[in-house]
SELO-543121 format. One line per field, with one value per residue (C-alpha): residue number from 0; x, y, z; residue in three letters. Coordinates in Angstrom, 3 decimals. Example, Ala and Ser with C-alpha at 12.3 -4.5 7.8 and 13.67 -1.06 7.14 Angstrom:
% residues 2
nr	0 / 1
x	12.300 / 13.670
y	-4.500 / -1.060
z	7.800 / 7.140
rest	ALA / SER
This chain:
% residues 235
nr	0 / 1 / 2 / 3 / 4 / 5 / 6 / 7 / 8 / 9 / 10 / 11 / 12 / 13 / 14 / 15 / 16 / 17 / 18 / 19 / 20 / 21 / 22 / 23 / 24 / 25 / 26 / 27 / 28 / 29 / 30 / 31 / 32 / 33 / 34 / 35 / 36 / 37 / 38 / 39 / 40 / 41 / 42 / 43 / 44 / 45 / 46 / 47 / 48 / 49 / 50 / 51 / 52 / 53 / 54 / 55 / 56 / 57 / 58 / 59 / 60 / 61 / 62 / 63 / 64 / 65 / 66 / 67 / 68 / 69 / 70 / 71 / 72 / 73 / 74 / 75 / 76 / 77 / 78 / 79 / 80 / 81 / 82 / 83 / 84 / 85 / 86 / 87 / 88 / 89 / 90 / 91 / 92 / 93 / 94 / 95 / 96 / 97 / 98 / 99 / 100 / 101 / 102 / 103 / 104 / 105 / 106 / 107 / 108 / 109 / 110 / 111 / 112 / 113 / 114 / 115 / 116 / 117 / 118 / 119 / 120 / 121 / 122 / 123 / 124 / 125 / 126 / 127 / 128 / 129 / 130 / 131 / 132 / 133 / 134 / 135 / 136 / 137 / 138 / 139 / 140 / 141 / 142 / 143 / 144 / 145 / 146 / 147 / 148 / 149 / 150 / 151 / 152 / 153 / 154 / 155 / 156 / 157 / 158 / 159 / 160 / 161 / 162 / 163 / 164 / 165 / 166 / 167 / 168 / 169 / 170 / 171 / 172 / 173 / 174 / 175 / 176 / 177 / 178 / 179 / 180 / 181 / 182 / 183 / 184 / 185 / 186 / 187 / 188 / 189 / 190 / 191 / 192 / 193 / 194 / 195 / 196 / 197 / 198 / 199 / 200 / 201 / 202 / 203 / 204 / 205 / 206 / 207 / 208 / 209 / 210 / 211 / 212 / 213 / 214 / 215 / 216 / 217 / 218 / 219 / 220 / 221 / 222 / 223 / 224 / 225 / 226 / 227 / 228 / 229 / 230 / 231 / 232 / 233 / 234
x	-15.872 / -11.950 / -12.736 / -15.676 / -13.781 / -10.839 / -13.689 / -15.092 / -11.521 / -10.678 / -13.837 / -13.644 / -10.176 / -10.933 / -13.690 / -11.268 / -8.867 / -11.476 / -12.329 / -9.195 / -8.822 / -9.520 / -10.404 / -9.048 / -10.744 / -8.966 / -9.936 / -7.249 / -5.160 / -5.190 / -2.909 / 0.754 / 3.191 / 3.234 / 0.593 / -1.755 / -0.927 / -1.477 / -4.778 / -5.580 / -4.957 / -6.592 / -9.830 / -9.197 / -7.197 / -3.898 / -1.736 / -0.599 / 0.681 / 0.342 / 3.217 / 3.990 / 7.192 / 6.789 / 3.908 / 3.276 / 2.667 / -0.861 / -1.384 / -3.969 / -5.765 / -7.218 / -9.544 / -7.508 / -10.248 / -9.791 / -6.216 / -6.452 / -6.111 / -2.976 / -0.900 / 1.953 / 1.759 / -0.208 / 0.757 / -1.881 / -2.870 / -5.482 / -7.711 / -7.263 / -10.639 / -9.894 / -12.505 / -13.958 / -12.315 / -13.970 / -11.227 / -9.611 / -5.836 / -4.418 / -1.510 / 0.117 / 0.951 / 4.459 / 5.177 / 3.020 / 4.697 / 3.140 / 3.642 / 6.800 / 4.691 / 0.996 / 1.454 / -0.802 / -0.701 / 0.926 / 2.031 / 1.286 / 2.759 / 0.970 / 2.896 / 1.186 / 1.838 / 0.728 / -1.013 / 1.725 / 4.934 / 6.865 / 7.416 / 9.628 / 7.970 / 9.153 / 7.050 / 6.040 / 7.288 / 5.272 / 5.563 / 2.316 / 2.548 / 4.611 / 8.032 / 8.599 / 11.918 / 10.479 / 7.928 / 11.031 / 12.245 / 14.004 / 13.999 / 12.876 / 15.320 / 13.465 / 16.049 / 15.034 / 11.285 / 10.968 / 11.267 / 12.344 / 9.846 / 9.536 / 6.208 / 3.389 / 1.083 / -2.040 / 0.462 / 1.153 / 0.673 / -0.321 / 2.486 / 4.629 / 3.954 / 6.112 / 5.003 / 7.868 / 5.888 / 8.418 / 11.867 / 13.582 / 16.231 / 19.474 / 17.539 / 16.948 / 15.267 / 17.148 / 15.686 / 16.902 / 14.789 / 11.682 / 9.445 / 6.143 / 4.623 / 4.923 / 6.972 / 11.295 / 12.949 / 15.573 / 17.284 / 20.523 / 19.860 / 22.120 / 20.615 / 19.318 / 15.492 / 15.055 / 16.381 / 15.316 / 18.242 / 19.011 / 17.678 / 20.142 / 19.357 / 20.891 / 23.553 / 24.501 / 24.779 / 26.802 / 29.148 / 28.822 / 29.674 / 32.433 / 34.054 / 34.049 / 35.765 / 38.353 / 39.379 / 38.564 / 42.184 / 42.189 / 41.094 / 43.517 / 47.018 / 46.103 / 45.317 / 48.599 / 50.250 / 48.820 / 49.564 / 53.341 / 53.313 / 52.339 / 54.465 / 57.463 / 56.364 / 56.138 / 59.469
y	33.059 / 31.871 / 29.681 / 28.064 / 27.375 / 25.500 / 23.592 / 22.415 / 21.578 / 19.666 / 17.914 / 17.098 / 15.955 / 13.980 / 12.020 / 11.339 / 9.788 / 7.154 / 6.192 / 5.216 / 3.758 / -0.142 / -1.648 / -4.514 / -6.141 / -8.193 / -9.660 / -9.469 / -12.822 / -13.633 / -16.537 / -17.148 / -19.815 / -22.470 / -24.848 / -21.694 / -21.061 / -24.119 / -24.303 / -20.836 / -21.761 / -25.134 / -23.228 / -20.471 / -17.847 / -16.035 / -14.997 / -11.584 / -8.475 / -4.547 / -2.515 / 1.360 / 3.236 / 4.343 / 1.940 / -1.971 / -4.369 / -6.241 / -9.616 / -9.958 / -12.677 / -12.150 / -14.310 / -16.362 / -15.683 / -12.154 / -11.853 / -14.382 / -10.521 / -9.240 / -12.185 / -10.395 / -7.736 / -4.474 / -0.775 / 0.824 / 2.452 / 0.368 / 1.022 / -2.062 / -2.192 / -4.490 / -5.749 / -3.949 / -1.124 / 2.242 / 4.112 / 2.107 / 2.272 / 3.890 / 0.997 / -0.328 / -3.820 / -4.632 / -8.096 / -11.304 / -14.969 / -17.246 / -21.879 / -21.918 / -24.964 / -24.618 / -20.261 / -20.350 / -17.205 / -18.531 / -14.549 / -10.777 / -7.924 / -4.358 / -1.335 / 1.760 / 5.012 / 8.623 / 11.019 / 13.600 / 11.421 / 10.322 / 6.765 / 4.757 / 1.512 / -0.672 / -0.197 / -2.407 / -1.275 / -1.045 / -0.773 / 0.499 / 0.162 / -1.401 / 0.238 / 1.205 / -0.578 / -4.236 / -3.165 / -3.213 / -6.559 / -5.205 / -7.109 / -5.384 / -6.058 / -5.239 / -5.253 / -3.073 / -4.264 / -2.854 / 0.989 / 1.731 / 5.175 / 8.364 / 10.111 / 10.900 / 8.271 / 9.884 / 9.877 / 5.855 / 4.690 / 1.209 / 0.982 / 3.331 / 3.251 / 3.719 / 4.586 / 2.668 / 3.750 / 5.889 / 4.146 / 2.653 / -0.214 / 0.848 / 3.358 / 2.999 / 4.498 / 4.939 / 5.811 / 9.495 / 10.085 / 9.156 / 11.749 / 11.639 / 13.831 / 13.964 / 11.387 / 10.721 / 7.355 / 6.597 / 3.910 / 5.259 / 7.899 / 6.110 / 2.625 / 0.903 / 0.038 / -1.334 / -1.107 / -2.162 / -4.296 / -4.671 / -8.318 / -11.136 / -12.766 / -10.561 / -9.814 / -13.577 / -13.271 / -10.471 / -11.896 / -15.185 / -13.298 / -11.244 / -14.393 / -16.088 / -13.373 / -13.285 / -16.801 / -17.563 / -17.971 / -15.179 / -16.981 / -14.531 / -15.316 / -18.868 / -18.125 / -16.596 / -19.433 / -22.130 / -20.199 / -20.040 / -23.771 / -24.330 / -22.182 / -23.627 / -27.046 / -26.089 / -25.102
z	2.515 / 2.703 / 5.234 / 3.812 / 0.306 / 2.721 / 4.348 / 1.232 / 0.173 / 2.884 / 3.269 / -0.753 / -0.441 / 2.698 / 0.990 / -2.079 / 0.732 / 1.999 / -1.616 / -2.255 / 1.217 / 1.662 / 4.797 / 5.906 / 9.136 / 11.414 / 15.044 / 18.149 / 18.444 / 21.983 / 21.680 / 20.508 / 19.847 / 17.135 / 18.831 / 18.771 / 15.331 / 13.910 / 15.409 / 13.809 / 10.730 / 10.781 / 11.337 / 8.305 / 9.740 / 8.819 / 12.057 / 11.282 / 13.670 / 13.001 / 14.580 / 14.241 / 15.971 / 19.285 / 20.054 / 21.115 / 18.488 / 17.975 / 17.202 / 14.991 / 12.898 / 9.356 / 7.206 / 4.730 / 2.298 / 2.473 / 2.411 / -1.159 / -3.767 / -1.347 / -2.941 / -4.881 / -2.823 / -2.297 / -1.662 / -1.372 / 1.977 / 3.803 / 7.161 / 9.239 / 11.586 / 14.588 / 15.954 / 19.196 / 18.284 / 16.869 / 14.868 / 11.953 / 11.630 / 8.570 / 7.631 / 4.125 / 3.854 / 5.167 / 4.415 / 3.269 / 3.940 / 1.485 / 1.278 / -1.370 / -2.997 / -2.085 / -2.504 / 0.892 / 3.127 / 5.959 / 8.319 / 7.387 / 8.434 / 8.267 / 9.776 / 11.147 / 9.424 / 9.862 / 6.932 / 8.236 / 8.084 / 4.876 / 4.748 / 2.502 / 0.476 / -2.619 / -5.441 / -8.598 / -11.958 / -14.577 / -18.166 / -20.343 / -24.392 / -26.810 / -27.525 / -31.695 / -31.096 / -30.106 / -33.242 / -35.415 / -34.495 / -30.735 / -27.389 / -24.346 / -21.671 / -18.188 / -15.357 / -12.167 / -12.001 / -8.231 / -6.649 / -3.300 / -3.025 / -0.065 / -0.369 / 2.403 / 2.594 / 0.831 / -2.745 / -2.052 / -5.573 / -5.788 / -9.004 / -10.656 / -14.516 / -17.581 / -21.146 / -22.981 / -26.397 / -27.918 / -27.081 / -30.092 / -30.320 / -28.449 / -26.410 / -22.531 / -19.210 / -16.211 / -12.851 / -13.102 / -16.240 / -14.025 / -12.301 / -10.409 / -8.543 / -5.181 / -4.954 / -4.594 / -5.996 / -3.390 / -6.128 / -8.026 / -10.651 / -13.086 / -12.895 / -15.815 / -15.611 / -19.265 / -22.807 / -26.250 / -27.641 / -30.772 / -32.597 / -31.578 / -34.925 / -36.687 / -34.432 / -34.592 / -38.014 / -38.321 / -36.215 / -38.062 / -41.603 / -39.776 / -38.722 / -42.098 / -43.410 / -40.992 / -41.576 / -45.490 / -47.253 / -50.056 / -53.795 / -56.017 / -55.100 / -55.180 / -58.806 / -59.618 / -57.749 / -59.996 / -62.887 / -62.279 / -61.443 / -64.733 / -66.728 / -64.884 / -65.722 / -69.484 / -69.744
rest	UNK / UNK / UNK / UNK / UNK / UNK / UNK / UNK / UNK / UNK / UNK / UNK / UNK / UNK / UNK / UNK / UNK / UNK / UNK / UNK / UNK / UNK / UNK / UNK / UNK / UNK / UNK / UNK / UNK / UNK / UNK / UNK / UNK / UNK / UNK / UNK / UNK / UNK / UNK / UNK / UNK / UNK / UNK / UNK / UNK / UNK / UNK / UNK / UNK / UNK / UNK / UNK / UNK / UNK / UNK / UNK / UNK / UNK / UNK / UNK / UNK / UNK / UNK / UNK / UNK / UNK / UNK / UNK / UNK / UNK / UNK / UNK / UNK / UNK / UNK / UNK / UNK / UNK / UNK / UNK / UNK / UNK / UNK / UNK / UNK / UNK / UNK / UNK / UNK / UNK / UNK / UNK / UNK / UNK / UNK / UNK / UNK / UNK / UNK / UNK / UNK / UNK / UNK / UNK / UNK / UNK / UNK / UNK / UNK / UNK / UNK / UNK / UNK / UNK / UNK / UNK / UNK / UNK / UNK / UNK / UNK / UNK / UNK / UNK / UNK / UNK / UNK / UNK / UNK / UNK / UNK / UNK / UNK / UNK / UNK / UNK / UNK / UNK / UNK / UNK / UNK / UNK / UNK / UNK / UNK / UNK / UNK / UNK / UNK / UNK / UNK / UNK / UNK / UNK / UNK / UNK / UNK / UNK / UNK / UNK / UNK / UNK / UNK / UNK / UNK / UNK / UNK / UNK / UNK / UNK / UNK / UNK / UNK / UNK / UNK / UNK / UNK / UNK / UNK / UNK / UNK / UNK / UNK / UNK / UNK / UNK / UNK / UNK / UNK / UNK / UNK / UNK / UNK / UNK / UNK / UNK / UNK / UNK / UNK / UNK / UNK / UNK / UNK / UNK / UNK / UNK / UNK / UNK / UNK / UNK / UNK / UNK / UNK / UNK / UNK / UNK / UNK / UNK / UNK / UNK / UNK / UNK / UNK / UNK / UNK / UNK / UNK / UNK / UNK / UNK / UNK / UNK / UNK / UNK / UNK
């Protein structure tokens, strides 16, 4: 009965895996070198390569078309099915080269991994509601927007989320107030990730006020002054 339940666990967890799981198809480049590549791409396809430790890389070739929704980047854990070959390979995506002008995908990069190995990715921020703070008038200052992440690949989030609902103005996160499960920041606890700052309006005129005070000659002495000017002058 033990072992059946385990079964059933494994076989329900397994199938939750290849939900999640996109598959990426790709066909085996045969040829190399900048002539080659230029020819490849002239008729639609993106030169790429898949690579894992211990083992040889693979050119490979990929359908520009298809590769269009991994422009700014995905994290997710994909199956890459090659083309004559039976068993996909369970990869994330490594590195995408893109035209600085046109934004074309010019070279990708996927590298292997394995469902028993940790591997270490950079990971989107990203922030979900409206902070009280910015509500009041505060500026959200977002300044780490990236997390370098260690986690087995079946916990690869595709983003790491943060409910900035509840800060208020002067209040901040910092990477050591963050926890997910099953998953270790590698970034320094203490560093800043965002803050709600206080209005600059008002801060400018504060400082405006404060400086007019500082400098404006005082009205009452000048009074007396006057005053014994003119008596003098009497007499």
């Amino acid at each position: 009965m033990q072992a059946g339940r385990m079964l059933l666990a494994f076989l329900m967890r397994l199938s939750e895996e290849r939900k999640m799981t996109e598959v990426i198809k790709a066909l085996k480049r045969e040829k190399t070198g900048k002539s080659a590549v230029r020819q490849y791409r002239r008729q639609g396809y993106v030169p790429g390569v898949y690579y894992s430790h211990g083992e040889e890389a693979i050119p490979l070739l990929f359908e520009e078309k298809m590769l269009r929704h991994f422009v700014g980047g995905s994290h997710a854990l994909l199956d890459l099915q090659i083309e004559g070959t039976k068993k996909p390979l369970k990869c994330i995506l490594k590195e995408i080269q893109q035209d600085p002008v046109s934004g074309k995908v010019l070279h990708v990069d996927f590298q292997g991994v394995k469902m028993g190995e940790k591997i270490v990715v950079t990971v989107p921020v990203v922030l979900t509601g409206t902070p009280a703070g910015v509500k009041e008038g505060g500026i959200l200052e977002h300044m780490i927007r990236e997390l370098e992440i260690e986690c087995f690949p079946r916990d690869l989030p595709e983003t790491l989320e943060i409910d900035v609902s509840n800060l208020k103005i002067g209040e901040a996160i910092h990477v050591k107030d963050l926890q997910f499960e099953n998953i270790r920041i590698l970034d320094e606890p203490d560093e800043t990730i965002l803050v709600i700052e206080a209005p600059r309006v008002a801060e400018e005129v504060v400082a405006e006020e404060e400086e007019v005070s500082e400098f404006a000659e005082p009205q009452e002495p000048e009074v007396i002054r006057e005053k014994k000017e003119t008596e003098s002058s009497e007499e």
